[in-house]
Backbone bond lengths (Angstrom), bond angles and torsions (degrees), N, CA, C in turn:
res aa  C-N    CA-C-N  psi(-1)  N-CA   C-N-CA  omega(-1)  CA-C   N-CA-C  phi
1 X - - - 1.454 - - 1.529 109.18 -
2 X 1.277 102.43 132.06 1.433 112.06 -179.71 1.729 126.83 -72.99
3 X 1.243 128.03 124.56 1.414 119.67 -179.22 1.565 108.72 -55.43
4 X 1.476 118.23 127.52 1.510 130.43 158.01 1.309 117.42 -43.06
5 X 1.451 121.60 118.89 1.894 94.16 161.53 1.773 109.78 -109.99
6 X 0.966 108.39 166.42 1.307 123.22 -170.04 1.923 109.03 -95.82
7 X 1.181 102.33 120.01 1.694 96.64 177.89 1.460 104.54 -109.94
8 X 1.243 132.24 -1.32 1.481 134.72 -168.45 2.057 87.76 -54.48
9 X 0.952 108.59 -67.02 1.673 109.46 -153.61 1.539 87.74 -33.36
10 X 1.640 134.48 -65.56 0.949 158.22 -156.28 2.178 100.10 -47.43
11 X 1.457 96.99 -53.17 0.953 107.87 161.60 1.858 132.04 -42.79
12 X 1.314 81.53 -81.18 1.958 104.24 159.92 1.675 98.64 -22.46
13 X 0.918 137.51 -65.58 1.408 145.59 -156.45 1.727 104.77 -75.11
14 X 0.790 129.53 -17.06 1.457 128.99 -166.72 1.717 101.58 -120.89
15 X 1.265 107.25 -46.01 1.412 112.61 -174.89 1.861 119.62 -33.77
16 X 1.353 104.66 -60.96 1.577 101.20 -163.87 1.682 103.30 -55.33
17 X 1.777 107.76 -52.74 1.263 108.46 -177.94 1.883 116.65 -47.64
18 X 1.216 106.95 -39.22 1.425 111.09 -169.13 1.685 113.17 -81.17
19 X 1.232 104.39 -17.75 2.030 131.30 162.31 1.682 86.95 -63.09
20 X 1.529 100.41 -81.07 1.660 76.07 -170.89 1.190 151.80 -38.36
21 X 1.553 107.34 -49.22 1.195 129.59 162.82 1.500 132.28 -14.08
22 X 1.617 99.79 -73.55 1.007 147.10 -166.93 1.743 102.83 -74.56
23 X 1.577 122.14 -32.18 0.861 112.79 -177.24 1.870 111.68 -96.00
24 X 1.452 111.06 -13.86 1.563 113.13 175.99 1.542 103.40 -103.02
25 X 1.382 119.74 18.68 1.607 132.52 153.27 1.470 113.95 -28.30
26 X 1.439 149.71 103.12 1.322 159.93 -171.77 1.640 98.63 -76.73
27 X 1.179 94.07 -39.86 1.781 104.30 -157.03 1.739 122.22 -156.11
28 X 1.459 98.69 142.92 1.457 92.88 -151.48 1.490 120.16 -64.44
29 X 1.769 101.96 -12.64 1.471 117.63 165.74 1.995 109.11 -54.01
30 X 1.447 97.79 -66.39 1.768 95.08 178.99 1.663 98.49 -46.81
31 X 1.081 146.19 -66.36 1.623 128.28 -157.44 1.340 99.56 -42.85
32 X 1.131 113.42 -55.84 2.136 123.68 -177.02 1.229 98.29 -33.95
33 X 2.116 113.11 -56.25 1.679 89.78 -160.69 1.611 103.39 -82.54
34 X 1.467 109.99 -28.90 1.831 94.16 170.71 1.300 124.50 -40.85
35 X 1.197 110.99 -38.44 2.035 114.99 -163.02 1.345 85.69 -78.48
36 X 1.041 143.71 -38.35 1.733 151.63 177.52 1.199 122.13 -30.10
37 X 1.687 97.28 -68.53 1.359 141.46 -175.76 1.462 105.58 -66.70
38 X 1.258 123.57 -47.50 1.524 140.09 -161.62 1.707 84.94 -79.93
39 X 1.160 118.48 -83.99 1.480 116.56 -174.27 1.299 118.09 -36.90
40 X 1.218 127.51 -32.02 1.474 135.32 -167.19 1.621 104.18 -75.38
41 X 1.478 109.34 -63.89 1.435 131.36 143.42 1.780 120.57 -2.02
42 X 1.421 101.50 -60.69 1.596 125.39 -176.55 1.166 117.99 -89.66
43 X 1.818 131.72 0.82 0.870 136.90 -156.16 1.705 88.32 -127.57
44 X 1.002 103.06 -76.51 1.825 97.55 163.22 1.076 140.91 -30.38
45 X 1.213 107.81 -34.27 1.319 104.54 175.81 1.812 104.65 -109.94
46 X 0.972 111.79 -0.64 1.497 104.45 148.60 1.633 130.85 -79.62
47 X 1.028 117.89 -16.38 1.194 140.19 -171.01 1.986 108.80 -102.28
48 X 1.394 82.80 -48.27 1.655 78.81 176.70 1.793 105.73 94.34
49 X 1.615 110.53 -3.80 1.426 110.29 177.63 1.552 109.26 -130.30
50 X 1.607 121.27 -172.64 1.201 134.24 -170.31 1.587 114.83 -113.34
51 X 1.582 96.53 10.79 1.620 113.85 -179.45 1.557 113.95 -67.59
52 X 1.745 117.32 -24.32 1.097 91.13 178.42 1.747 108.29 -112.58
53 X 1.304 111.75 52.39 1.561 111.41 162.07 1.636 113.34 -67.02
54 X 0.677 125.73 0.69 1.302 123.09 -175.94 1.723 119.54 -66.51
55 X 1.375 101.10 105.08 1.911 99.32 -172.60 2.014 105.39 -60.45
56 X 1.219 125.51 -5.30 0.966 114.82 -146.76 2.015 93.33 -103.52
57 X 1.221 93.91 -16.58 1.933 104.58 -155.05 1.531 83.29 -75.66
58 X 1.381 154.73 -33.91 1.050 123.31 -175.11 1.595 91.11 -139.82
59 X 1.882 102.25 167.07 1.902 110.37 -172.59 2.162 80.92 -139.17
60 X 1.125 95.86 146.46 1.120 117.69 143.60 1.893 124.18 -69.94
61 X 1.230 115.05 133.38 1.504 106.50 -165.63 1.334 91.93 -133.65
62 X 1.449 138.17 96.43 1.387 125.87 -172.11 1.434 112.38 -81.96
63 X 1.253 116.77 -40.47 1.656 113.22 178.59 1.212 121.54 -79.27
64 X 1.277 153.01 17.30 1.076 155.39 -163.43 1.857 115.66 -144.15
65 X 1.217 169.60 -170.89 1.386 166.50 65.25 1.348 125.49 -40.54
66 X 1.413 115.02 108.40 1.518 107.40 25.53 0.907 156.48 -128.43
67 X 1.625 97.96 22.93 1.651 133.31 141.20 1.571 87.49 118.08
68 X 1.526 128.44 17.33 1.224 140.71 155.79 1.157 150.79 -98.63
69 X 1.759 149.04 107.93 1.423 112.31 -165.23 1.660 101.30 -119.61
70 X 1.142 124.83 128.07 1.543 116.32 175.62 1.679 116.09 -97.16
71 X 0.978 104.82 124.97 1.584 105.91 176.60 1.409 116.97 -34.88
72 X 1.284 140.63 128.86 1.336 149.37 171.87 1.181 112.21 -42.99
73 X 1.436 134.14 -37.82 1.617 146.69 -151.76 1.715 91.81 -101.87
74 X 1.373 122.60 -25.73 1.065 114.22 -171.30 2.037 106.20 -90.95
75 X 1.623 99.02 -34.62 1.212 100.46 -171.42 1.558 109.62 -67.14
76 X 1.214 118.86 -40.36 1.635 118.88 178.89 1.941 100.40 -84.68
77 X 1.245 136.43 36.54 1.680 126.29 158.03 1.517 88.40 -95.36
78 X 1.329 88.23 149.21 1.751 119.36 -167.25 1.520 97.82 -51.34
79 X 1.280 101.03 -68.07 1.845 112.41 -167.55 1.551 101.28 -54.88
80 X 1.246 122.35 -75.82 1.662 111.16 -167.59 1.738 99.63 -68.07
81 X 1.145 149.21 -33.84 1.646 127.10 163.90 1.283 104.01 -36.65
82 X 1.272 127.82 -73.16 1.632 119.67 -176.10 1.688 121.35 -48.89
83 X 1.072 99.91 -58.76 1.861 94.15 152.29 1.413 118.06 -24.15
84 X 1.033 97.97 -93.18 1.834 105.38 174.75 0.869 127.63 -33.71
85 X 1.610 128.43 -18.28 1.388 131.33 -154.23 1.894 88.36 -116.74
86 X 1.143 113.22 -57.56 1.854 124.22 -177.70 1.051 105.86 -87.63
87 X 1.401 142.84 29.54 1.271 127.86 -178.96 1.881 114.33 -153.71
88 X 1.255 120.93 170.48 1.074 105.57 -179.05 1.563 112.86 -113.46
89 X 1.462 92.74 39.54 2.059 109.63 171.87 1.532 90.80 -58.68
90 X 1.041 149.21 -56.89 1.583 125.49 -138.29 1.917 92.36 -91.58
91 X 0.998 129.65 -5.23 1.306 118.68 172.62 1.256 116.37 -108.48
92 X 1.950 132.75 -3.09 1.008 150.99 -177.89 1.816 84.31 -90.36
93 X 1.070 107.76 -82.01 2.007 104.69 166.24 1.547 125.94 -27.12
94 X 1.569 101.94 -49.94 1.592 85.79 155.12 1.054 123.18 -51.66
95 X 1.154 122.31 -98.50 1.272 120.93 -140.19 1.737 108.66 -73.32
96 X 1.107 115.68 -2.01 1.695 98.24 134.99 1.684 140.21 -72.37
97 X 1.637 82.63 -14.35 2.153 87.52 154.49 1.067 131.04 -86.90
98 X 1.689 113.63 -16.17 1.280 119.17 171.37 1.244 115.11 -97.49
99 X 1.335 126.38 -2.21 1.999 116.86 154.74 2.095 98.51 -85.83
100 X 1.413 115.52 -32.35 1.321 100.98 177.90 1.688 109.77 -59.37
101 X 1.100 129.60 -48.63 1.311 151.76 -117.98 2.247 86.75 -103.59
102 X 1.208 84.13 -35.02 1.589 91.60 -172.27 1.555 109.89 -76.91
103 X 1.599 100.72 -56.70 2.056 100.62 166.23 1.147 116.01 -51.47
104 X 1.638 133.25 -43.53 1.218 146.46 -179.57 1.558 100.84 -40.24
105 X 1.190 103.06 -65.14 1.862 110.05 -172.71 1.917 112.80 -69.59
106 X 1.366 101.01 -11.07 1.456 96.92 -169.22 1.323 99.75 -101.43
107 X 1.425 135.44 -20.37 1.562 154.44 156.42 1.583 93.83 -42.68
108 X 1.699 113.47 -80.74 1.206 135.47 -141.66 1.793 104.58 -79.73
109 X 1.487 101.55 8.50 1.519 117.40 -177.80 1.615 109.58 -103.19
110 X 1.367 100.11 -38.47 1.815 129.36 165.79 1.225 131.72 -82.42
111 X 1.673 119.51 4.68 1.265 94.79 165.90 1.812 144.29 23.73
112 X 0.991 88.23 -96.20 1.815 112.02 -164.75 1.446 105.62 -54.46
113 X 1.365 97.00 -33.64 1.107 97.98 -175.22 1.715 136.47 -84.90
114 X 1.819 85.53 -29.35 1.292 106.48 143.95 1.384 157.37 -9.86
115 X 2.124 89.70 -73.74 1.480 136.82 169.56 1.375 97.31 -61.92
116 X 1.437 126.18 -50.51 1.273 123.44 -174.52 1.764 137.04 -44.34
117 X 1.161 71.00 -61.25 2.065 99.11 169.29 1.659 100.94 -56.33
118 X 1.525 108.03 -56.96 1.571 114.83 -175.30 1.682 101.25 -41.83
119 X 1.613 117.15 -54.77 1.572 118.24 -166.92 1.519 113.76 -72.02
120 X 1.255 102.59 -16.32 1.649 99.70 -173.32 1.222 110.53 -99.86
């Protein structure tokens, strides 16, 4: 049996900024690039490299669970498979899709109101 690792600390560190973010969101596009940004953020510095800049390796998916999509090329690289597999990255990723995934729908419910903030 494989040792667990823990990504919460990793988490802890990104969270408030990506709370903020996420909560002065104009538009349901900005939450997309926050959850983006935030993951990208959380991935680097778990890793310790600049390998996962890549805008393409993960999407925000708001209508669906688990409101995440990770690039295929990223899910089978050696280093983050083992992550994923010993660690509790894919539930630290949740539920940063499910506070993205939640503004997303409460934006995309508001419109007008939206547009508003955008003009002023």
């Amino acid at each position: 049996m494989e040792k667990q690792i823990s990504v919460v600390k990793y988490e802890n560190n990104i969270l408030p900024g990506f709370r903020n973010k996420i909560n002065l969101a104009e538009s349901s596009e900005d939450v997309k690039n926050f959850f983006i940004q935030a993951i990208r953020e959380l991935l680097v510095n778990l890793f310790q490299d600049n390998g996962y800049q890549d805008f393409d390796a993960i999407k925000l998916s708001p209508e669906k669970e688990p409101f995440f999509e990770l690039n295929n090329a990223m899910v089978t690289s050696g280093e983050f498979s083992q992550m994923w597999k010993n660690s509790d990255l894919r539930h630290v990723i949740r539920r940063m899709a499910e506070t993205a995934a939640h503004r997303h729908g409460h934006l995309k419910k508001k419109p007008a109101k939206t547009e508003r903030k955008i003009r002023n």
